[in-house]
C-alpha positions as CSV (number, residue, x, y, z in Angstrom):
1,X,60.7,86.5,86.6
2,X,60.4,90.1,84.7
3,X,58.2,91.4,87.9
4,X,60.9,90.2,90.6
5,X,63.4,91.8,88.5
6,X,61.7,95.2,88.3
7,X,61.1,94.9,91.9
8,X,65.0,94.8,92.6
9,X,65.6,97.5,90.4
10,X,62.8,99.4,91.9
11,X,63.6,98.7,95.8
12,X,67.6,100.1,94.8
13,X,66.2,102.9,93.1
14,X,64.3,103.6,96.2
15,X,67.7,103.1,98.6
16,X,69.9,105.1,96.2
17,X,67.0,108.0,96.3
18,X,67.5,107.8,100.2
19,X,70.9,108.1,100.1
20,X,72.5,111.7,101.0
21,X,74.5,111.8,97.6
22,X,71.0,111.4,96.1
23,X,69.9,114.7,97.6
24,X,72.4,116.9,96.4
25,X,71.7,119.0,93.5
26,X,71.7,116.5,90.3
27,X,74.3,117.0,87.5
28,X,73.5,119.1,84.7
29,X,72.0,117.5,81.8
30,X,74.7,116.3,79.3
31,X,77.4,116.6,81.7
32,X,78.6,113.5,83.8
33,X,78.9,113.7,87.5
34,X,82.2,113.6,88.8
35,X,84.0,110.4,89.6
36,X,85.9,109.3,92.8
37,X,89.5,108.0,92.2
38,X,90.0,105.5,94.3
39,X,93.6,106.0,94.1
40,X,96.0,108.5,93.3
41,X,99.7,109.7,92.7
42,X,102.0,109.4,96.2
43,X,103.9,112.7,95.3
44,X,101.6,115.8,93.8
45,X,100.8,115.9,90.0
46,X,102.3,113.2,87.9
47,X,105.7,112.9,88.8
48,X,107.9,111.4,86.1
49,X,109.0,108.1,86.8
50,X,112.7,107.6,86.8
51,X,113.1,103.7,87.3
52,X,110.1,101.3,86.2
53,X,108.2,98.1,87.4
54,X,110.7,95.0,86.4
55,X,109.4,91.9,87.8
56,X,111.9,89.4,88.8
57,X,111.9,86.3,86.9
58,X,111.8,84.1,90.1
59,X,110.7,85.1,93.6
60,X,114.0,85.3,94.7
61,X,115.8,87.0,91.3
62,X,116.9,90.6,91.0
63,X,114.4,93.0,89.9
64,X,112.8,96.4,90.8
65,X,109.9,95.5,92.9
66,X,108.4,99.1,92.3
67,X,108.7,102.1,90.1
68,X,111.0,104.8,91.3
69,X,109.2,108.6,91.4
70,X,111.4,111.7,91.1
71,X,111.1,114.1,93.5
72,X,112.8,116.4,95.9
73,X,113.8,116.3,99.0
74,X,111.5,116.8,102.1
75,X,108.3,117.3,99.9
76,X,105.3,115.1,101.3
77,X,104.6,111.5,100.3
78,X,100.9,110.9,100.0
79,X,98.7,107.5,100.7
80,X,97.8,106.4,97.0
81,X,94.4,105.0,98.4
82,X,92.6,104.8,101.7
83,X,94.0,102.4,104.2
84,X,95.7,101.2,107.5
85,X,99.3,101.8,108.2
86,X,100.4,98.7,108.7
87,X,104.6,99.7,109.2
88,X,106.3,102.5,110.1
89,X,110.1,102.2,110.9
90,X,113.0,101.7,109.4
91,X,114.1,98.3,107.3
92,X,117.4,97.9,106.0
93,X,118.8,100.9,107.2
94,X,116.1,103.1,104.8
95,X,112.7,104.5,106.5
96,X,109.9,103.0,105.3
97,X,106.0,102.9,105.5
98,X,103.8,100.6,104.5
99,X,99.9,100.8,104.0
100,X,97.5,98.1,104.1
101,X,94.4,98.5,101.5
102,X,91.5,96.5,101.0
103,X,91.7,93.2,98.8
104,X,95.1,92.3,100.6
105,X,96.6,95.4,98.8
106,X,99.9,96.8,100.5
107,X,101.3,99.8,99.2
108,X,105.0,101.0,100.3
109,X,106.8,104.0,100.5
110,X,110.7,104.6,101.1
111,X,112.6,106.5,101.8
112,X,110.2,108.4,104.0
113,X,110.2,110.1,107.1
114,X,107.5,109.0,108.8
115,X,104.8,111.5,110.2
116,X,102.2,108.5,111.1
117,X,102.4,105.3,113.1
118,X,101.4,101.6,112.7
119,X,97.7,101.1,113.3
120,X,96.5,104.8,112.1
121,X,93.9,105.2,109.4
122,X,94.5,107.2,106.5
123,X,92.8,108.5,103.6
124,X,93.9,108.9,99.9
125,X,96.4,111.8,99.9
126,X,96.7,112.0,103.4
127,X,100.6,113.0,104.0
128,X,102.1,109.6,105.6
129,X,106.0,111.5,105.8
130,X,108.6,113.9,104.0
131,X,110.8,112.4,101.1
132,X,114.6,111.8,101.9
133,X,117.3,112.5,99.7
134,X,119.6,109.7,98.4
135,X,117.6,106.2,97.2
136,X,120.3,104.7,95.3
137,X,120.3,105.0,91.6
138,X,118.2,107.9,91.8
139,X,118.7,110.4,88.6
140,X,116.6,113.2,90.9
141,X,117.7,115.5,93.8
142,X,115.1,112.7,95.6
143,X,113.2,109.4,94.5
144,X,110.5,107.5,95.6
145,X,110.5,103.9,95.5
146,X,106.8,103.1,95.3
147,X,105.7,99.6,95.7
148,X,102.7,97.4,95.2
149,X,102.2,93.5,96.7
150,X,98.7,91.7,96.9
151,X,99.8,88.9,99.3
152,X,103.6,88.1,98.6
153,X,102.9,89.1,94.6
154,X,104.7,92.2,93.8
155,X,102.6,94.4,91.1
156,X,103.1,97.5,89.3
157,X,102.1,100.2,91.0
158,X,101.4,102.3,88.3
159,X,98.0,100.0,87.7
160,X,96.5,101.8,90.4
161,X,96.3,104.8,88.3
162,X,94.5,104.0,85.3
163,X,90.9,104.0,85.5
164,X,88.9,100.4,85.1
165,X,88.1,99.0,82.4
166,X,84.6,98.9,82.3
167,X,81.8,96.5,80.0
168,X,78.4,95.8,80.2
169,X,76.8,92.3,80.3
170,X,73.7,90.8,79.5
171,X,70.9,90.6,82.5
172,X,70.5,87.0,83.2
């Protein structure tokens, strides 16, 4: 059982040494080598966030489906995470754009001026349009409503942005 064991570990050691990440320079000693965010902010920096996540009670209830990001007014809205645009177009009179991520993750953006199309890749940060002036309720010059659904559940998007929570468990 130990033997097999060490022969797994061994035979991924031996894949990860392969690997062209392996053959860069290693990390100082001491220091930690950087980490990939897998997601990030739609709008550059942290933007302060002028209306948050409120669930509604029911399906059906009122409630804010997203978090509202203060902005202004033409600056570029970024995908939070690597994806496929699944919409592009306007709903409700407001221009929208919509990203599908792995794990049945859909992120959406609005109001937006689109500068991509349904069915085109993008990449974290990748600029998916220009933020429009006047989302309803906004205290900014501009706001982004930012949302988050995994199926037909509506999350918070701001979960994307903390870093996982991360715990060790016993071999075996």
């Amino acid at each position: 059982m130990f033997r097999s064991r060490l022969l797994v570990v061994l035979a991924l050691a031996g894949l990860a040494w392969c690997s062209p990440a392996a053959t860069a320079a290693p990390a100082p000693v001491g220091v930690a080598p950087p980490v990939v965010a897998l997601w990030g902010w739609p709008l550059t920096g942290a933007p302060p966030v002028a209306r948050p996540f409120d669930p509604p009670p029911t399906p059906y209830a009122a409630g804010h489906r997203g978090v509202d990001l203060a902005g202004v007014a033409g600056q570029p809205v970024l995908a939070a995470g690597r994806g496929v645009v699944a919409f592009a177009g306007m709903v409700a009179g407001r221009p929208v754009v919509s990203v599908e991520h792995a794990d049945g993750l859909r992120t959406t953006y609005e109001p937006v001026q689109s500068l991509v199309a349904a069915g085109q890749p993008v990449a974290r940060g990748s600029p998916l349009g220009l933020l429009v002036g006047g989302h309803a309720g906004c205290p900014a010059e501009a706001c982004l409503h930012w949302g988050l659904r995994r199926g037909e559940t509506y999350l918070d998007p701001l979960l994307l942005l903390r870093p996982p929570r991360v715990r060790l468990l016993p071999w075996g």
